[in-house]
C-alpha positions as CSV (number, residue, x, y, z in Angstrom):
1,X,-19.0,-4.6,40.4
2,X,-21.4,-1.2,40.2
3,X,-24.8,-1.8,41.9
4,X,-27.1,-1.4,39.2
5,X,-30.1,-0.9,41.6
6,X,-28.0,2.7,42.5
7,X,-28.6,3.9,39.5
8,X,-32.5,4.8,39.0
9,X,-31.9,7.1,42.0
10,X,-28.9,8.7,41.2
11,X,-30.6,9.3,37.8
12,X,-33.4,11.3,39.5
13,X,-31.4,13.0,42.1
14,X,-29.2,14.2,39.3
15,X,-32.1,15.3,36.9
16,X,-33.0,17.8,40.2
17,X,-29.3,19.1,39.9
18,X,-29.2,22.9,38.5
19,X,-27.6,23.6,35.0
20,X,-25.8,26.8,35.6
21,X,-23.5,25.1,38.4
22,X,-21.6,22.5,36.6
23,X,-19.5,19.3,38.9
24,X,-17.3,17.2,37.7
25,X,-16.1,14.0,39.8
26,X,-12.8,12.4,39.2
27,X,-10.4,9.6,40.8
28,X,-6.5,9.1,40.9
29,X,-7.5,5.0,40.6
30,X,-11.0,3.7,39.9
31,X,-9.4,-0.1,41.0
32,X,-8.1,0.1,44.5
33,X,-6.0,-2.9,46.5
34,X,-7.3,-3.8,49.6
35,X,-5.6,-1.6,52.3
36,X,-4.6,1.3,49.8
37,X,-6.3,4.6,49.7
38,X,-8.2,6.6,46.6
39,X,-8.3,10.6,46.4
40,X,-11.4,11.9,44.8
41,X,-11.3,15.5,43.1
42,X,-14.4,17.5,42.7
43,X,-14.2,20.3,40.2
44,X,-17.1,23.0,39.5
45,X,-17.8,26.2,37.7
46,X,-20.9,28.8,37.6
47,X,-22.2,29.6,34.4
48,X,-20.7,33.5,33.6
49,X,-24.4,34.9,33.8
50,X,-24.0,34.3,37.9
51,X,-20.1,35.5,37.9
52,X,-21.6,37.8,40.9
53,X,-22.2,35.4,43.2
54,X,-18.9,36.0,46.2
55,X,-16.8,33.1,45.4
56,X,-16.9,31.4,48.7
57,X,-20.5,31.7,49.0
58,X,-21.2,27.8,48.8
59,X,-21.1,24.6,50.7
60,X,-19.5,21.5,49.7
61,X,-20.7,18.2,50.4
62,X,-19.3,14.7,50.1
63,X,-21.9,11.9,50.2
64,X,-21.7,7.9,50.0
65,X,-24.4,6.5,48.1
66,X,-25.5,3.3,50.3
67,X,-28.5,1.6,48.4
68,X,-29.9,4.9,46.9
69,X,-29.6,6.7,50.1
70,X,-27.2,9.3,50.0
71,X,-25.0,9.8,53.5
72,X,-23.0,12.9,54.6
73,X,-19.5,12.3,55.5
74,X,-18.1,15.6,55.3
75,X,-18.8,18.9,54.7
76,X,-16.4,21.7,53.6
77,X,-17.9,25.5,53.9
78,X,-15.8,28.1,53.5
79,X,-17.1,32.3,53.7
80,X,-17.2,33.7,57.6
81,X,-16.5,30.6,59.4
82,X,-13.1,30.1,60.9
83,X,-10.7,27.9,59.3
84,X,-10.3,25.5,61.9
85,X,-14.9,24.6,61.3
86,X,-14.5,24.9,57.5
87,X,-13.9,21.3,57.5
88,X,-16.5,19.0,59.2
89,X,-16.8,14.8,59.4
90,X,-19.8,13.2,60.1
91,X,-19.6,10.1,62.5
92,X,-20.8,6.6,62.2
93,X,-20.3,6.1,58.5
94,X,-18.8,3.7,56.4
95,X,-15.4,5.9,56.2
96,X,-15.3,7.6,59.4
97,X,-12.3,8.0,60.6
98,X,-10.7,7.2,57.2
99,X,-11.0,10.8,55.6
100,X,-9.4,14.1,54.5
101,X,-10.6,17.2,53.2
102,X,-8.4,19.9,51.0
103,X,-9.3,22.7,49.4
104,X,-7.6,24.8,46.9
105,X,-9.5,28.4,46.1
106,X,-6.5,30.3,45.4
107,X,-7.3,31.5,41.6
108,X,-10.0,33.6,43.2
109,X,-11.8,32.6,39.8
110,X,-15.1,30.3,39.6
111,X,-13.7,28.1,37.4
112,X,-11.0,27.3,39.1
113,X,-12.6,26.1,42.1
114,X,-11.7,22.4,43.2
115,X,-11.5,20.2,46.6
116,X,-10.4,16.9,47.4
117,X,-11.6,13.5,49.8
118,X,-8.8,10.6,50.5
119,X,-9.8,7.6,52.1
120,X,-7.5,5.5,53.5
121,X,-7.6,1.5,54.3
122,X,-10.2,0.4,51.8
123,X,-11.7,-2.9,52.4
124,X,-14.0,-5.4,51.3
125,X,-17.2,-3.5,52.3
126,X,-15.5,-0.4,50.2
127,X,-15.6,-2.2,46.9
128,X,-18.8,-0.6,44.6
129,X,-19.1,2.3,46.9
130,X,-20.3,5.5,45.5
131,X,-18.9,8.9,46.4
132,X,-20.5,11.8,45.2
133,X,-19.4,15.7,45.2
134,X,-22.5,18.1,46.1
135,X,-22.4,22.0,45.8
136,X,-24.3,24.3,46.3
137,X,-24.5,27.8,45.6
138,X,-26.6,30.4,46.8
139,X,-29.8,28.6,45.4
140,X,-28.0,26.4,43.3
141,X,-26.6,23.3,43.2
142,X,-24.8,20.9,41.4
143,X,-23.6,17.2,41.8
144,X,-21.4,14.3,40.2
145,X,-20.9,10.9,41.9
146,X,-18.1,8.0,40.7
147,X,-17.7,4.0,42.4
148,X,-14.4,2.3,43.4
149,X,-13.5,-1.0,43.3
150,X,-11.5,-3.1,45.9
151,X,-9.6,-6.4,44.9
152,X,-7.2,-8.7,46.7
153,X,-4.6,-10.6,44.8
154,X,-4.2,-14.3,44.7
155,X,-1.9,-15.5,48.1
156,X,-1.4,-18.6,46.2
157,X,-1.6,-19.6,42.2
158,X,-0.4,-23.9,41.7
159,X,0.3,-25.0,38.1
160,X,0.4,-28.8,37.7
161,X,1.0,-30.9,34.8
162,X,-1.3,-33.7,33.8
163,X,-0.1,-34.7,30.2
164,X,2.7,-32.9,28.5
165,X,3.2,-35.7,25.6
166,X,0.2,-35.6,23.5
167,X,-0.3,-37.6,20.0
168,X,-1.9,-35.6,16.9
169,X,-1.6,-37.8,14.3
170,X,-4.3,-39.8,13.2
171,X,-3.6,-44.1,12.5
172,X,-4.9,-46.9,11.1
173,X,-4.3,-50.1,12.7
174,X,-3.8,-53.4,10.8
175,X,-7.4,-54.2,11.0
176,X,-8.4,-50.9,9.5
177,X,-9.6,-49.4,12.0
178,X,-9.2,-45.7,12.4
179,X,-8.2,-44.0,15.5
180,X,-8.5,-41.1,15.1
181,X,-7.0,-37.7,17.5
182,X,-8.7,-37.1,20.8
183,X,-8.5,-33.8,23.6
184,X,-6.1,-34.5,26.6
185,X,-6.1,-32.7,29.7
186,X,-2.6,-30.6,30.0
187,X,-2.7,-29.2,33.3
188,X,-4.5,-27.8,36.5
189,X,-4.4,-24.7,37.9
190,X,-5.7,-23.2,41.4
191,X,-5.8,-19.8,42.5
192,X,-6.2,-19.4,46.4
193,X,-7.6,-16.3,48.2
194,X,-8.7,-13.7,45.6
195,X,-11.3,-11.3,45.5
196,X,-13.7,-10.2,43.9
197,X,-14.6,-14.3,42.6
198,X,-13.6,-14.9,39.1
199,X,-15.6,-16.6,36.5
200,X,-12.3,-17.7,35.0
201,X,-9.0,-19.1,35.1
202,X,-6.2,-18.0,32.4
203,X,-4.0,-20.2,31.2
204,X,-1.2,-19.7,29.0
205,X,-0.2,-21.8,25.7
206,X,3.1,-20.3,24.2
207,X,1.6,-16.3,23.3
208,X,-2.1,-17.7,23.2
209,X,-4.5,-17.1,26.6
210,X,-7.3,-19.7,26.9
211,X,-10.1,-19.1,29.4
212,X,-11.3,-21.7,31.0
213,X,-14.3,-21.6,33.0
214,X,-13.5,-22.2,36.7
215,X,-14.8,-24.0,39.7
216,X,-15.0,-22.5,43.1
217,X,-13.3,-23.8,46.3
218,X,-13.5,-23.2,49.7
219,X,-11.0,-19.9,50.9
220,X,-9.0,-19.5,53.9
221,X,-10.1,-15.8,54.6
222,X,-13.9,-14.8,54.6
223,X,-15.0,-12.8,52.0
224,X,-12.3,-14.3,49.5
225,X,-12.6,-17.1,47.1
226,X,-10.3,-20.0,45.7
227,X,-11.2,-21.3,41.9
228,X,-9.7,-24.0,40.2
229,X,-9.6,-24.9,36.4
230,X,-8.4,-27.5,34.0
231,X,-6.7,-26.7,30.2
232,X,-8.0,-29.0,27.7
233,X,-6.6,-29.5,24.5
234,X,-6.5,-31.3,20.9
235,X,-3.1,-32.2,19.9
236,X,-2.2,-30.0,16.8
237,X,1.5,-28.4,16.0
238,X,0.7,-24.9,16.9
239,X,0.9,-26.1,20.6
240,X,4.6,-28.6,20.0
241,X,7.1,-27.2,22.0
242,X,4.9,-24.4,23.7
243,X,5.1,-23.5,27.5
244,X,1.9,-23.9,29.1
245,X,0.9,-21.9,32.5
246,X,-1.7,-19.8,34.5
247,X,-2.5,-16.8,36.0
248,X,-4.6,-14.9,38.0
249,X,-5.7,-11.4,37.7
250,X,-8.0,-10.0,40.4
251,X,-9.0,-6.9,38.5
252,X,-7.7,-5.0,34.9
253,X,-5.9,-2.6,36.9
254,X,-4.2,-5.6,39.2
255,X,-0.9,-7.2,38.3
256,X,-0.8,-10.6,37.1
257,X,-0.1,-13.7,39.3
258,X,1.6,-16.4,38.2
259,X,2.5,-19.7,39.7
260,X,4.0,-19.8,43.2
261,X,5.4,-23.4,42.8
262,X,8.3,-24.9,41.3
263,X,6.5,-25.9,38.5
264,X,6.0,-22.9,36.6
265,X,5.7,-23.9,33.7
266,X,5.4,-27.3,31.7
267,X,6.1,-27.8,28.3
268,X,4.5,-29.6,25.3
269,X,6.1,-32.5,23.5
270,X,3.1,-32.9,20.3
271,X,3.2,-35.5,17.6
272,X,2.2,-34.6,14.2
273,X,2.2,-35.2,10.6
274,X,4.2,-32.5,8.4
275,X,1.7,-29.7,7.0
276,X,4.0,-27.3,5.6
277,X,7.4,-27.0,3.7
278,X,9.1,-24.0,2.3
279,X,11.7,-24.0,-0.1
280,X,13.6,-20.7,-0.9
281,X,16.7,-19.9,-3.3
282,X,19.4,-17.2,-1.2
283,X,21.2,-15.7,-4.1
284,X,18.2,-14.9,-6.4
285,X,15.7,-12.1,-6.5
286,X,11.8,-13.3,-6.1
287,X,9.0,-11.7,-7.8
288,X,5.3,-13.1,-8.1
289,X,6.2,-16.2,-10.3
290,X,9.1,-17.3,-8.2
291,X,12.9,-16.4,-8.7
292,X,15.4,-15.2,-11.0
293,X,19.1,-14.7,-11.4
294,X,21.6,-13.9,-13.7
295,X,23.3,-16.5,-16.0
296,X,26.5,-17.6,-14.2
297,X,25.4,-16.6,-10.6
298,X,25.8,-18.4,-7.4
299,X,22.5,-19.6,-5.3
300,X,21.9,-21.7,-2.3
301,X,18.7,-24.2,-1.9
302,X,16.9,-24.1,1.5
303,X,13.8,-26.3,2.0
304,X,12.4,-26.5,5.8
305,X,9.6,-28.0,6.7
306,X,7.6,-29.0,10.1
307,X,6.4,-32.2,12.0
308,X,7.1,-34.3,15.0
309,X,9.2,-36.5,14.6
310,X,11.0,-34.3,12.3
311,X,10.5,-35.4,8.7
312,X,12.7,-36.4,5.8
313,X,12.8,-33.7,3.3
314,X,14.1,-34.4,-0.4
315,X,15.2,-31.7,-2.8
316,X,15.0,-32.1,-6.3
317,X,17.3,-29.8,-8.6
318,X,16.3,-28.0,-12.3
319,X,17.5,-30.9,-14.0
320,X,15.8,-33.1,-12.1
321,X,18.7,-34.8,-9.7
322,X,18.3,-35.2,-5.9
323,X,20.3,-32.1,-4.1
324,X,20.8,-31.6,-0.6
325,X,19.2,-28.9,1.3
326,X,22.2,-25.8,1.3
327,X,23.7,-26.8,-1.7
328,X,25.2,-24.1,-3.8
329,X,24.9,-24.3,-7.5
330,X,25.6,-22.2,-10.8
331,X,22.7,-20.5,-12.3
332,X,22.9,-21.8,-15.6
333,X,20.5,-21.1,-18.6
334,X,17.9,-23.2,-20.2
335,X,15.5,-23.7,-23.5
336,X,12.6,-22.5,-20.7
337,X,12.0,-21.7,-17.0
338,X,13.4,-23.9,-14.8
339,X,12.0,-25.5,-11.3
340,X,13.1,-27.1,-7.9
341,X,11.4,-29.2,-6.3
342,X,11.1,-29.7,-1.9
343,X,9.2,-32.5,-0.5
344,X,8.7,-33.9,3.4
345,X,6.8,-36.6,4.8
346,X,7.5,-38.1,8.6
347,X,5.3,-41.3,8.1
348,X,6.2,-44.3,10.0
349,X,5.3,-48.0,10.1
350,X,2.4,-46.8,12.6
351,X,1.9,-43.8,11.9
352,X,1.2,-43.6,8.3
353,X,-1.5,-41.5,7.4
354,X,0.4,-38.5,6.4
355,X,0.5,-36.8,2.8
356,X,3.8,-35.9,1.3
357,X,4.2,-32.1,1.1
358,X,5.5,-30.4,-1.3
359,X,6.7,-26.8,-2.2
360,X,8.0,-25.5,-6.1
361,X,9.3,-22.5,-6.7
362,X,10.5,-21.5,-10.7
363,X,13.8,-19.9,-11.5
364,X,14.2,-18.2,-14.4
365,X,18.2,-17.4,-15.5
366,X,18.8,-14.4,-17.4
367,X,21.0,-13.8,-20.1
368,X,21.9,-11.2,-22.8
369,X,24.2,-12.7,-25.6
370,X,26.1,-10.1,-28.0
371,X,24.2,-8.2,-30.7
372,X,24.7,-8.9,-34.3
373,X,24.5,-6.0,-36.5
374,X,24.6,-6.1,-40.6
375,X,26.4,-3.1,-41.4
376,X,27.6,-2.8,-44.4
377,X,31.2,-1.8,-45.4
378,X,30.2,1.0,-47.2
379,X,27.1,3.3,-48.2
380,X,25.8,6.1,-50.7
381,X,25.2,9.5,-49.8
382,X,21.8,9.9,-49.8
383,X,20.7,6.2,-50.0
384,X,17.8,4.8,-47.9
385,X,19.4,2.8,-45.9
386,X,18.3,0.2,-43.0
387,X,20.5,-1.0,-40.3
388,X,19.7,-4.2,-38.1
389,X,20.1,-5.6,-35.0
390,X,19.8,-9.3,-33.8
391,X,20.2,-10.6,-30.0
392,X,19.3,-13.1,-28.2
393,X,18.4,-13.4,-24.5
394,X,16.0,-14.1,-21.6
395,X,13.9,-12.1,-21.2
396,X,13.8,-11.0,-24.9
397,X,15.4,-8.0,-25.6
398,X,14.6,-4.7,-26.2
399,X,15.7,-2.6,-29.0
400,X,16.0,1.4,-28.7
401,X,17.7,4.2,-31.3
402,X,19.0,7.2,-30.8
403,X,20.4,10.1,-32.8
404,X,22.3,13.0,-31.3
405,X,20.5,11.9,-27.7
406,X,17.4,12.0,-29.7
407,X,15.2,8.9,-29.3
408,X,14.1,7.5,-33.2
409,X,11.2,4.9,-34.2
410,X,12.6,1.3,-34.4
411,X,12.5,-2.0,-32.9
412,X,15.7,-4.5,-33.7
413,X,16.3,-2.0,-37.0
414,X,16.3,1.9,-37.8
415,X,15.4,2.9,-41.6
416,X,17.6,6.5,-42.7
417,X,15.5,8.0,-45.4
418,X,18.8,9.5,-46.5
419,X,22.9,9.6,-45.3
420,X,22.9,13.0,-43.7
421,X,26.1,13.9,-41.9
422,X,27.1,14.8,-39.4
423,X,25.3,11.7,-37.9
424,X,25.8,10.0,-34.3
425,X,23.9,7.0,-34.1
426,X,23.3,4.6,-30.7
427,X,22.1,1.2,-30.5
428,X,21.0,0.2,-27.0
429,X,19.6,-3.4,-26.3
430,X,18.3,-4.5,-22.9
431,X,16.1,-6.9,-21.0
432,X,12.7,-6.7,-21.4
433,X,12.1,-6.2,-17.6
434,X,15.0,-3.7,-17.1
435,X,12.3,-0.8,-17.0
436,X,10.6,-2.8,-13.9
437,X,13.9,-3.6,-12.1
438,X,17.2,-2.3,-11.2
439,X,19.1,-5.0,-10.1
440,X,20.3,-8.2,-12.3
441,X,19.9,-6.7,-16.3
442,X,21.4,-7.0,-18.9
443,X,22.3,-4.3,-21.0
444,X,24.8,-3.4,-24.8
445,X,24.9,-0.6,-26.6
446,X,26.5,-0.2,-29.7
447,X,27.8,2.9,-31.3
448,X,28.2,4.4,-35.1
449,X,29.6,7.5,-36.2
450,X,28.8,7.7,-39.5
451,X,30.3,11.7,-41.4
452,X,30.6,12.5,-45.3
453,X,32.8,15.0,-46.3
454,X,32.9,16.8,-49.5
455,X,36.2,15.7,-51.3
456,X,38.7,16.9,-53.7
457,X,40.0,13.8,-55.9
458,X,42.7,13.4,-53.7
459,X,42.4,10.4,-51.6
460,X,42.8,10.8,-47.3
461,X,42.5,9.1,-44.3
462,X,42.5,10.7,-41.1
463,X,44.8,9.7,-38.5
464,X,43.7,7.5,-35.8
465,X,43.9,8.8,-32.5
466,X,45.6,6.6,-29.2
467,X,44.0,3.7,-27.9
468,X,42.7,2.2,-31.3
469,X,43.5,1.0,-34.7
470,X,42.4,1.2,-38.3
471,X,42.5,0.0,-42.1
472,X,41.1,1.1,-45.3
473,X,38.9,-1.6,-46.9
474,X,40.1,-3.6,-49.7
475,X,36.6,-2.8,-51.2
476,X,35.9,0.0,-54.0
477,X,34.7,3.3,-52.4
478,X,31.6,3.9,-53.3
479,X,30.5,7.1,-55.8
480,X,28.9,9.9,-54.5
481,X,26.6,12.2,-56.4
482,X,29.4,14.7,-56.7
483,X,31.5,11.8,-57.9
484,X,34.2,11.8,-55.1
485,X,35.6,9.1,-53.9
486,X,34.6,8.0,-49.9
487,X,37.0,5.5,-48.4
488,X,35.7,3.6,-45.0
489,X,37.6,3.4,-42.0
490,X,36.9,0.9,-39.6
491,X,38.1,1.7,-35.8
492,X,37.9,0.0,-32.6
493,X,38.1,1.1,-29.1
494,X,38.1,-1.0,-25.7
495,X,37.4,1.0,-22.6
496,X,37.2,-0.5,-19.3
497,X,35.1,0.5,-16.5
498,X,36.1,-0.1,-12.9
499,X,32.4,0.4,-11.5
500,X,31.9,-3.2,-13.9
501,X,32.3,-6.6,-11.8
502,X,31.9,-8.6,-14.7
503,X,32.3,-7.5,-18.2
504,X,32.7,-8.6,-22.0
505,X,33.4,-6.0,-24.1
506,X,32.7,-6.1,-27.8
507,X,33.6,-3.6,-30.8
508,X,32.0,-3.6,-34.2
509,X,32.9,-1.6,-37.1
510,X,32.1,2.6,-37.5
511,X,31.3,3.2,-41.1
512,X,32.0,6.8,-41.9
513,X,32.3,8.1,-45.1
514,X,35.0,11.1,-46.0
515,X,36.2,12.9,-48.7
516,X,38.8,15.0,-49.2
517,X,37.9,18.1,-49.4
518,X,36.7,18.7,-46.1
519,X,39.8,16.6,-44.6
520,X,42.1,19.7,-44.9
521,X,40.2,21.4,-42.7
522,X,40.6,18.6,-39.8
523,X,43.6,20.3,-37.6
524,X,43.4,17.6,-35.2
525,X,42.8,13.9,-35.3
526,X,39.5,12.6,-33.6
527,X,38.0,9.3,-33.2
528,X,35.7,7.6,-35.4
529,X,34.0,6.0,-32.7
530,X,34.5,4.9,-28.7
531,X,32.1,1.9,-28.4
532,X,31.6,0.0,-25.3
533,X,29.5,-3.0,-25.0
534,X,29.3,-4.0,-21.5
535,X,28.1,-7.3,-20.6
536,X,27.0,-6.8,-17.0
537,X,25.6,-9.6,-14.0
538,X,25.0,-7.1,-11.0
């Protein structure tokens, strides 16, 4: 809306501007409706090398720019001359009549210097117009210069539907013969008595604006313009069920117009073959490869998928029976992953040329079965001695040692050089992917005491304490070097934890060798070993 042929002017006119006298040009709305008003603010400051200058010692001009020539429409100049001439409109200009002055010099400091133009009632012939703010100072001068633009919204947008049910699916006829999908025309839309002309009419598909080049029409008001436009489309399903409409929008500033009739808006009824299905498992966690739950776990199957008329979707289970869609099942494990299975199609006698769809998504159950240990019922102090672990699960397990909260070297078994007592020893076995995730592990741990005691060759054995039993073994103690005899205890303790949904506990045997000697000095009883093996599905 800027007249480019204003600018080669107001290019040399400004390269004559001097500058130690900086002006700046603003406006409170560069888009104006017809019959509002706009206030222009002109700014300026002297460079601090020409501070002397007496602060009202200027002139302010404000100029309209018509075709390169620049008018006078008022003048402000303040110094000697009575208030009441400070202020001074020029007649037979585009704006006389419409104008005000105000000035603000109350900081008594250059560079905060500033004065004001309002014009009221702007019309057509406003819309482009250039206003510029001239000082001058002494022998300098300074200038800056900004357009408006004038629009008038729509009196009148019309929305009417032309076809709302549209086929997208391709067919083959009997003979062979392919027909395949074609555009339709949706709708019209006229927009009556806007300004300035647009290029475009906007119409409106669900979220998505199309432009669509319009066609002018003869306006009630000069000056004004009418456009019309019609939305094309091919059939697809991004457009089934979507709200179609228009709009206009005189300028970016403007509100939006919609339609004035009682068709506001009309909606789309599209035909098409199903293009995607998804299939997900509520219950289970997902990771990259798919899902995965614990052994014994509930899960639902959900499998959606599009298409017009809606299609027939079929579900196939793990083990390779037909489910329906929500069914609830039992996570149950397997020799290897497992996978469900969702398929659609909405083919029909006619319409037929639709490829099943199909979505797959792998479950993997995990499970952690009890450890199996081979200790033995009895050892010799300061053998080499090897204890080892066996368990089975998905993912495989992981084997760590510990010794008094010390980690030791060791897969599923731990190698003692040497019996050295005192001795605590931990076993813990987990999922392989416990390390990656929180939720849905598996985790034992399995706990030895193992303590020798010098003896006297007077055979003991400590008392047990509350909360668990014990028995000698029928089996020969073992000789030490020293020649004492070592009797094994074997102990069990079941703890429960409340912070445990589910739980299996286990208890395996504590091997602890003990002589006598040492057993007198034992003032109170102690246990041999507190073992819990949790078997957890969180």
């Amino acid at each position: 809306m800027v007249n480019l042929k204003l600018l080669p002017a107001f290019a040399s006119y400004m390269a004559m501007a001097d500058d130690a006298l900086q002006v700046n040009i603003s406006i409170d709305k560069a888009e104006v409706p017809r019959g509002d008003s706009v206030t222009y603010t002109c700014t300026w400051n002297l460079d601090a090398e020409y501070a002397d200058y007496e602060i009202e010692d200027f002139q302010l001009f404000w100029k309209l720019n018509d075709d390169g020539a620049r008018q006078s429409v008022a003048r402000y100049q303040p110094g000697e001359t009575p208030d009441e001439e400070r202020k001074i409109f020029y007649h037979n200009t585009q704006v006389t009549d419409r104008i005000d002055l105000t000035a603000d010099f109350s900081g008594l400091n250059v560079n905060e210097q500033s004065a004001s133009l309002t014009i009221t009632d702007l019309n057509l012939q406003d819309d482009d117009m250039l206003i510029s703010c001239e000082v001058h100072w002494a022998s300098r001068y300074g200038v800056d210069e900004t357009p408006v633009n004038v629009y008038v919204d729509a009196s009148d947008v019309q929305l009417e539907a032309i076809e709302t049910q549209l086929e997208g699916r391709e067919r083959t006829d009997i003979n062979g013969t392919v027909f395949a999908v074609e555009e339709a025309e949706v709708a019209s839309c006229n927009i009556f008595n806007v300004y300035p002309e647009p290029s475009s009419v906007t119409f409106t598909v669900g979220d998505e604006e199309i432009e669509v080049e319009a066609t002018a029409e003869a306006a009630e008001e000069e000056g004004l313009f009418s456009i019309a436009a019609t939305l094309t489309l091919m059939p697809s399903a991004e457009y089934d069920q979507k709200d179609v409409s228009c709009f206009s929008q005189a300028s970016s500033m403007a509100p939006q117009v919609g339609p004035t009739n009682a068709n506001a808006t009309a909606t789309l009824d599209v035909t098409y073959y199903t293009t995607e299905v998804t299939l997900e498992l509520r219950g289970a966690n997902e990771n990259d490869e798919g899902y995965y739950i614990n052994e014994n776990e509930e899960y639902e199957v959900l499998c959606r998928a599009n298409g017009n008329p809606a299609p027939e979707v079929t579900i196939t289970g793990p083990d390779g029976v037909e489910i329906p869609t929500r069914s609830q099942a039992i996570a149950v494990r397997h020799d290897s992953v497992q996978y469900i299975l969702c398929s659609a199609e909405n083919n029909d006698e006619e319409f037929n040329a639709g490829d099943p769809v199909q979505a797959e998504k792998e479950l993997d159950v995990y499970y952690l079965d009890e450890p199996i240990t081979d200790i033995a019922e009895q050892y010799t102090y300061g053998d080499e001695v090897t204890i080892n672990c066996k368990a089975e699960g998905n993912p495989a397990p992981q084997f760590s040692w510990t010794k008094d909260d010390q980690s030791l070297a060791g897969g599923s078994s731990h190698t003692f050089s040497s019996i050295q007592m005192p001795l605590l020893l931990c076993l813990h076995v987990k999922s392989k992917a416990q390390d990656a995730q929180s939720l849905g592990h598996l985790k034992m741990n399995q706990n030895w005491s193992l303590k020798e005691i010098q003896s006297q060759k007077k055979e003991k054995v400590l008392s047990i304490p509350i909360n668990s039993f014990s028995k000698p073994l029928t089996k020969e103690p073992t000789q030490l070097t020293s020649s004492a005899l070592v009797p094994i205890i074997m102990v069990k303790l079941l703890t429960l934890s409340k912070s445990m949904k589910v739980m299996i506990q286990y208890a395996v045997l504590t091997l602890t060798l003990v002589t006598s000697e040492l057993l007198k000095l034992v003032l109170e009883p102690v246990p041999l070993l507190v073992l819990l093996l949790p078997f957890q599905l969180s």
